[in-house]
N, C-alpha and C positions, 0 to 999 in steps of 0.2 A: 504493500500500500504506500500513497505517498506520504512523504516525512512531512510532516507539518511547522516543523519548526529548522527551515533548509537553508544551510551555511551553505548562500553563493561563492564566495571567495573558496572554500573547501572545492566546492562542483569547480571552478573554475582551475583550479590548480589540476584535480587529476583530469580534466578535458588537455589541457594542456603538455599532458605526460604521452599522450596517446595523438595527439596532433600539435600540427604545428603552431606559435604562438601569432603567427597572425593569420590563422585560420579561426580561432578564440576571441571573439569579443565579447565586452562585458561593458563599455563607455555608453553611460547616459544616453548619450547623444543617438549611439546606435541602435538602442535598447527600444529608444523610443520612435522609431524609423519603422519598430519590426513590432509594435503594440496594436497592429488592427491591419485587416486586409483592407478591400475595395468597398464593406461594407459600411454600416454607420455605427457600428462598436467597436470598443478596444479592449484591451487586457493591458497584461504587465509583461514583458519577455523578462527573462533571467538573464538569460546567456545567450550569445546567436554567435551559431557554427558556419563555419563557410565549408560543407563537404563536397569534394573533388571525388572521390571513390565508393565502391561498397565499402571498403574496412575505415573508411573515415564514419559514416555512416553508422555501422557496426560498434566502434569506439564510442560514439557521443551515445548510442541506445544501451549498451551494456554500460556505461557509468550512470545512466539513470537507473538501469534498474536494479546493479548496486548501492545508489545509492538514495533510495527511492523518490526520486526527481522528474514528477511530470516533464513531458517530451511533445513535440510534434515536428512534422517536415513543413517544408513552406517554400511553395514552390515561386513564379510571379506571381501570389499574393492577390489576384485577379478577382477572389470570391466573395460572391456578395451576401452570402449568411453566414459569416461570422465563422465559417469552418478553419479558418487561418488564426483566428484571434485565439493570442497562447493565452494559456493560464495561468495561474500566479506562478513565478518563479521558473517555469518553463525552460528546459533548453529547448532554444527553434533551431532545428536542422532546415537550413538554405542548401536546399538543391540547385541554384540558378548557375552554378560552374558545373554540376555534372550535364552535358548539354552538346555530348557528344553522339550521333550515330555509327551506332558499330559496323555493324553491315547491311548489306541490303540484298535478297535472294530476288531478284524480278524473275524468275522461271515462279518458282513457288506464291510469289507475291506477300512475301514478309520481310520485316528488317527490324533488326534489336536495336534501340535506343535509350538513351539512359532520360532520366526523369526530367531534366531541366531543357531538354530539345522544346523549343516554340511549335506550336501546332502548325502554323502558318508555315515556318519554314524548313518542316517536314516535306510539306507538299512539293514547296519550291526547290528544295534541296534532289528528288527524284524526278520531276516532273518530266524532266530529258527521257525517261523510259517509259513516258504514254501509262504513269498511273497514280494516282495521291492518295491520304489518309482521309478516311470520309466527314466524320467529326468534325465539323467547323463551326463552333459557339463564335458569337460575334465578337467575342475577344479572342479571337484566332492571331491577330498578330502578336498578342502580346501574352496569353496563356500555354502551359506548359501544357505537356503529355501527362507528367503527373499528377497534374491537379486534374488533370481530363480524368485520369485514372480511378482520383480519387473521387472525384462529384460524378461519374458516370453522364459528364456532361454530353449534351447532345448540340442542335446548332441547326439552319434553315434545312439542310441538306441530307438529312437526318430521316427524314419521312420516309423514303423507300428503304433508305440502308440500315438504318438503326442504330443508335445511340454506342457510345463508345464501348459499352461491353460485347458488343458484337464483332468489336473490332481489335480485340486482345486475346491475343491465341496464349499468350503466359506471360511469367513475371518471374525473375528474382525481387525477393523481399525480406528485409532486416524483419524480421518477428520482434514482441516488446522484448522478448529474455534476449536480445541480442545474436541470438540464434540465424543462420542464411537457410532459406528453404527457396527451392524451386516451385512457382501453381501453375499447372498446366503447363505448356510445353508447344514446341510449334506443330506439331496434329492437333490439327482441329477439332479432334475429338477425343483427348488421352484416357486413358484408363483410371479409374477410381473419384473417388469426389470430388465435383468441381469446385474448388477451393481458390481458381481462378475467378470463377464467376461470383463469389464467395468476398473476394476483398475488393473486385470493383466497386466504388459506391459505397466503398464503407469508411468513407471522409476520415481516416487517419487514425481509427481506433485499433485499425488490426498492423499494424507497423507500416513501414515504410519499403517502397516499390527503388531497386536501385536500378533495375535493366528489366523493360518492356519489351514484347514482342508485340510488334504490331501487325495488323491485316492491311495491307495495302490492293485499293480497287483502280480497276482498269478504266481509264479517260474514255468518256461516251464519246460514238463515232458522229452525234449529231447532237445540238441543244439548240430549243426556245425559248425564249424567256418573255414573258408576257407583263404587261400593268396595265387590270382594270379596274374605274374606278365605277362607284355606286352612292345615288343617291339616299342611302339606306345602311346601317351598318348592320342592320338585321338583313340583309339582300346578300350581301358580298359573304358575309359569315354563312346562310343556306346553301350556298352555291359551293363552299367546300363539302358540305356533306352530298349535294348532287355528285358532285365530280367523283367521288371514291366510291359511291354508291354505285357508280356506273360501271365500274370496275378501273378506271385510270388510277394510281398511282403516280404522279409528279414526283419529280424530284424533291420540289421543295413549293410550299404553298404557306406566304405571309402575308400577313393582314395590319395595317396601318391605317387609324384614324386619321380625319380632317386635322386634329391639333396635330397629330405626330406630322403629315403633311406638311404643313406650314414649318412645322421646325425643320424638317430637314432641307424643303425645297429653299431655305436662309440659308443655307451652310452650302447646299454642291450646283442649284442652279440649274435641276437637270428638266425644267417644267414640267413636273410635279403638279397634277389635279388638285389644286386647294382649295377648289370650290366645292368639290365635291366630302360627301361624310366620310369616306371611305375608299383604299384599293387596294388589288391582292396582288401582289408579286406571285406568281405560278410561273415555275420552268419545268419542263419535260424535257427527257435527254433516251436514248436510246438510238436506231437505226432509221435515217431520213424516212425511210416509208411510214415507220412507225410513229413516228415524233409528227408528223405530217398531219397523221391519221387521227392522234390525239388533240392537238392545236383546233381541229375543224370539229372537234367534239366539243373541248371545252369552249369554244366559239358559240356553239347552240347551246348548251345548258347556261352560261354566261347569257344568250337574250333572252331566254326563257326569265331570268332572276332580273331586267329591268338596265342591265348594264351599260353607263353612260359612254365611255370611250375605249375601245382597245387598243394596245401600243406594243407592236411587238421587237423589242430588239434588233435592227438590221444586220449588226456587228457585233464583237467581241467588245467595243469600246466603250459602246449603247449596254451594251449588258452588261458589261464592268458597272459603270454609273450608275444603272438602276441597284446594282446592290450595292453599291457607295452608301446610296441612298438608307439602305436597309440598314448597313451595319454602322452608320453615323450616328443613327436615330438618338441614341444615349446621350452622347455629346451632343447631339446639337438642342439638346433642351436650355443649354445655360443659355440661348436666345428669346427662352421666353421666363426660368426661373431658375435662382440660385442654385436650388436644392433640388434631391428627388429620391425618392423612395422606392425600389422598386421589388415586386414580386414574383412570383414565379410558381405559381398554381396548374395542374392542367383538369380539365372538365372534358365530357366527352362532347362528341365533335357536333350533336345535333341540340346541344345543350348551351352551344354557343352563343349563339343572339340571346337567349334568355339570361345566362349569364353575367354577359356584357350589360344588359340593360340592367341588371342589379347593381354593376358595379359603378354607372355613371350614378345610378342614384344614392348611394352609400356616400361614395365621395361630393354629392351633392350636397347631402343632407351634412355632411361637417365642415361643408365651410369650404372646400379647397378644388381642383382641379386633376384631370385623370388624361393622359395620354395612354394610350393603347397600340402595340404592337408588337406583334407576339407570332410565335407557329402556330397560324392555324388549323395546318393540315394534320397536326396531333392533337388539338385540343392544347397547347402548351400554352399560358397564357401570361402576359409580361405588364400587368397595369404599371403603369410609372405615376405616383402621384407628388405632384409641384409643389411646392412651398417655400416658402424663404422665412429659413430658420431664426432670423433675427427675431420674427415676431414673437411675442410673448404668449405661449402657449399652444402653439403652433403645434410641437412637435406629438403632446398629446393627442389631437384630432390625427394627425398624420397614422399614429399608429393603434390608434382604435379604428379608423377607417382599414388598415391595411389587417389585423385578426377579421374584421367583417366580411372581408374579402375572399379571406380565406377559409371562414364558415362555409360562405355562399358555394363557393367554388365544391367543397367536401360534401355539403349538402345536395348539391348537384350530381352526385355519384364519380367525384373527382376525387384529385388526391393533393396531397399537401406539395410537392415539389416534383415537377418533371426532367430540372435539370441542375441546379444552382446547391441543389442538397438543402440537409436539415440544419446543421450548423448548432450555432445559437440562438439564431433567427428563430426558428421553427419546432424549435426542441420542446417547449411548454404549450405546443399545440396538438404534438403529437396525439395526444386521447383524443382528441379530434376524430382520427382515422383507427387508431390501433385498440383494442380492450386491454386491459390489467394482463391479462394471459398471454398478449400478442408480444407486450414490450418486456415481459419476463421472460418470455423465449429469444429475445433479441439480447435480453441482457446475458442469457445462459451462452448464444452464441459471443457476444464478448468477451464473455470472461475466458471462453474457450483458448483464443486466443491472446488474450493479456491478464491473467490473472490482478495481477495488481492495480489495473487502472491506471498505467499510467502511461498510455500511447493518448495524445489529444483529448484529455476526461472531460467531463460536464457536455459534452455535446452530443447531440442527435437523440438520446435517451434522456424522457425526465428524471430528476434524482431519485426520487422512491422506487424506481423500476432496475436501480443500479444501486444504492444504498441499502435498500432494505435484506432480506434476506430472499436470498436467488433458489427457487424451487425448479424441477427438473420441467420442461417445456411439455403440454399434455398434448394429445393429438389432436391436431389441425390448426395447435397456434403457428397465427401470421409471423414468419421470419423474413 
C-alpha cells in the first residue's frame, strides 16, 4: 500500500542510484509543469523521471513499489479527464524520449514502437509504403501511442476500423511489482487470455506499456469527402442513422453545429455554411466503383432528410481543409470564449437528435453556451460548453451543467466515455452506469494486477469500490 507519510528527498536519492541525475527531477518549477494534463484539474507531482528505456522504466516502478510510492506514466499529457493528473507525491514517468520506432514489417503490416512515438507521425513516418495507423483523435499531432494505449482512444476515422484496441496486436509492459511481461504478441490471435485487450483502456492502473505492436492499415485506392449542411440539427443527426441503416459504413461521419461553424470558419476561411444549424463531414474510401456507388447513395438519403448544400472535395487540398476544419474546432473556440469544458459521452446513434436537444436545453437553463461537434457516426459525442472563468460563479453552472449531460446521455442507453476515458473526471459518476457488483469486479481485476494501489490510484474507480473490502466478482459482473 502506499506510504502515507513519503520522504521525497529519500524516493529521490534511490531514483537516482538507478538513473541518471539528470534524468531525476524534483525542482518546483518542474514539478509544477507536470501537476495536470490538458484537462481543468491538477494534482501535486513528487518527482518526474525523464525515461529513455524499459529498464529506466523498470527502475523508477520497482523503487515505488519498494518503497510504497504512488506512480504513473505521462505521456504528451494531451488528456482531458484528468487520467494524467499525479497524485500526491507521485513519481511521473515521462515517456516523451522513448519515441523511437523499432521496426516496421509492411509484408505482415505491423511495427513495434515505443510509447512516446506521436500518433501523427507514425503515419507520416511509413506513409512511403501505401499504409498508416488508423486511430486519429484530433490531437493526433501532438498525442502519443501511449496514451492512445492507455485511453483506448479513438478519432473521426474510427467508425469503420475501430478504436485503438483493434489496433494493438501486443505490448511489452513494466507490471506495478516492476516485473516485464509480454500481452499478446504479433498473431493476431495468440493463445490464452487476452490480457492485451485486458490493459488497453485501463488508463495506467495496470502498469506501464514500454514497446507497442501496432496494426498498420493499407491506404484506400479511392476517397470522398463530403460537407452537408442542414437546416435542422435534428435533420443532419437522422441522416447518420439512415446512412448505416442502409448498410454504408463511411469512413468517418462528423457533425458540427452553426456555433462550432462560425468558430472554425474564423480561424481556416474554408467557407464554411454558417448560416446554416448544422453539417456533417462524411468521407467514404474504398475502390472508385464503390466509393462512386456510395456518394450517389448518400446523395439521396441526404434529400430525402431536407439537405441544404452539398460540397464535395475536388482535391486532396479541399479535403485536407475540410478537416482543418474538423480538427481546429477546439482551438478555434478562444474566438468566441476564454474557457471550455469539454465532454465526451456516447448515446446510440438514433438517440441523437433527442439527445442533442437535451443538451442545448440543460446548458440553456444554466446560464451558459454549448458548441457541439463530435463522431456522429458512433454516437460519440463532444458538447464543448463556453464560459469565461473570470466570472464569479461560473464554474459551478459549468459543471453541474456538464454531470446533466452526462445523466442524459447514460439515461439514453449510452455510456459515460467513448474515448477521453474515466480519469478523475468521471470516476464519481461511475454508479451512473456500473452496480456495486460491477465496480467490485473491476476492483478484483485491479488488484489483480497491482496489489498495492499504487500504479495511477484514485482514478477510474470510486473509492469505496477500491477501499473497502474486495469480494470475489459473482457471475455476470460488468468488467
Amino acid at each position: 500500500m502506499i506510504d502515507t507519510a513519503i520522504d521525497l528527498d529519500a524516493v529521490a536519492r534511490a531514483l537516482r542510484t538507478r538513473l541518471r541525475h539528470d534524468q531525476v527531477r524534483d525542482s518546483p518549477t518542474l514539478r509544477n509543469l507536470y501537476r495536470h494534463d490538458a484537462s481543468n484539474m491538477t494534482g501535486s507531482a513528487g518527482i518526474v523521471c525523464f525515461a529513455e528505456s524499459t529498464e529506466d522504466v523498470q527502475a523508477c516502478v520497482q523503487v515505488a513499489a519498494d518503497m510504497g510510492v504512488p506512480f504513473m506514466a505521462r505521456g504528451s499529457g494531451t488528456g482531458l479527464a484528468g487520467g494524467a493528473v499525479p497524485p500526491p507525491d507521485a513519481i511521473v514517468i515521462s515517456t516523451t524520449k522513448m519515441n523511437k520506432i523499432l521496426s516496421v514489417d509492411e509484408v505482415n503490416r505491423i511495427a513495434w514502437v515505443e510509447p512516446g512515438v506521436l500518433n501523427l507521425d507514425l503515419s507520416k513516418q511509413i506513409a512511403h509504403l501505401g499504409v498508416h495507423f488508423a486511430p486519429d483523435p484530433s490531437s493526433q499531432q501532438t498525442c502519443s501511442i501511449g496514451g492512445n494505449v492507455a485511453n483506448n482512444s479513438g478519432g473521426p476515422h474510427c467508425l469503420a476500423d475501430g478504436v485503438t484496441n483493434a489496433h494493438i496486436h501486443g505490448m511489452e509492459v513494466v507490471l506495478p511489482d516492476g516485473s516485464i511481461s509480454v500481452l499478446g504478441g504479433e498473431e493476431p490471435e495468440p493463445d490464452g487470455l487476452d490480457l492485451r485487450g485486458v490493459f488497453v483502456g485501463s488508463e495506467g492502473m495496470f502498469g506501464v506499456a514500454t514497446k507497442i505492436c501496432v496494426r498498420l492499415m493499407q491506404n484506400p485506392p479511392d476517397v470522398a469527402t463530403m460537407l452537408m449542411d442542414f437546416g435542422s440539427v435534428a435533420e443532419g443527426a437522422n441522416l447518420v442513422s439512415d446512412i448505416i441503416a442502409s448498410g454504408i459504413v463511411p469512413a468517418a461521419v462528423e457533425m458540427m453545429d452553426q456555433l462550432c461553424l462560425i468558430a472554425v470558419e474564423e480561424f481556416i476561411h474554408a467557407g464554411l455554411p454558417v448560416d446554416q444549424a448544422a453539417a456533417l463531414l462524411i468521407e467514404v474510401v474504398g475502390p472508385p466503383a464503390g466509393v462512386a456507388a456510395d456518394v450517389e447513395r448518400i446523395f439521396e438519403l441526404a434529400s430525402a432528410r431536407g439537405v441544404g448544400t452539398i460540397r464535395v472535395a475536388a482535391d486532396d487540398e479541399e479535403r485536407a481543409l475540410l478537416w482543418k476544419g474538423r480538427k481546429s474546432a477546439f482551438g478555434a473556440i478562444a474566438n468566441i470564449m476564454p474557457n471550455y469544458y469539454l465532454h465526451d459521452t456516447v448515446v446510440p446513434r438514433h438517440k441523437l437528435a433527442e439527445v442533442l436537444d437535451q443538451i442545448y436545453e440543460i446548458v440553456e437553463r444554466h446560464d451558459l453556451r454549448v458548441l457541439n461537434v463530435f463522431h456522429a457516426g458512433d454516437g460519440n459525442l463532444h458538447p464543448l460548453i463556453l464560459f469565461d472563468g473570470s466570472v464569479e460563479g461560473v464554474s459551478e453552472r459549468v459543471h453541474a451543467a456538464g454531470r446533466e449531460i452526462v445523466k442524459a446521455s447514460v439515461d439514453a442507453g449510452g455510456v459515460l466515455s467513448g474515448e477521453h476515458g474515466i480519469g478523475l473526471e468521471k470516476r464519481d459518476l461511475m454508479p451512473l452506469m456500473f452496480s456495486e457488483t460491477d465496480l467490485s469486479a473491476q476492483a478484483d481485476l485491479r488488484r489483480a494486477f497491482d496489489p498495492q494501489l499504487i500504479s495511477n490510484p484514485d482514478k477510474v474507480l470510486p473509492n469505496p469500490a477500491t477501499c473497502g473490502e474486495i469480494h470475489s466478482a459473482p457471475e455476470g459482473a460488468w468488467i
